[in-house]
Steps between C-alpha positions, in 0.01 A plus 500: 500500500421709214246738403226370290622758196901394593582849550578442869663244722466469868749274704547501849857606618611232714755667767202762609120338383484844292236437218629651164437587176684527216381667164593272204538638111562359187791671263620286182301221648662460814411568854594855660483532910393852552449671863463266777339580804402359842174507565391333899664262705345160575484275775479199298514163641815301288409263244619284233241617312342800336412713855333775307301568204391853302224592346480580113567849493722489791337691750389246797666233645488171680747376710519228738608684817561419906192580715600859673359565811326859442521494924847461685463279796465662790766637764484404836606754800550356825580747753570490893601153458777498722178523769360210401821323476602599900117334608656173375 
């Protein structure tokens, strides 16, 4: 997706989910790929489609992402069981 002003391209780099950006130019009328930088890794969800989208100046994102738990599931500790197990 580019930046509304075409100065900047973000892709997602597909062997990590790293967001990027990459600063475009313009010299004798053609393109120039400046410094490229990683920005955040996503959790997006695959798709043949578009998963993301950028606002026009670049700085916020949508991205269609997998549902994180913010809470792991719980542990569970059983102890003395070998007591409960010579009741039986």
């Amino acid at each position: 997706m580019w930046r509304h002003d075409g100065k900047e391209l973000f892709y997602i780099e597909g062997s990590n989910d790293t967001m990027a950006a990459a600063e475009i130019s313009e010299r004798k009328e053609r393109p120039v790929v400046g410094k490229i930088h990683a920005l955040f890794r996503t959790h997006r969800v695959p798709s043949p489609s578009w998963p993301y989208d950028v606002s026009a100046d670049g700085n916020l994102f949508l991205i269609n992402s997998m549902l994180q738990s913010a809470v792991p599931d719980p542990i569970t500790l059983v102890v003395n069981w070998d007591a409960e197990l010579k009741k039986r």
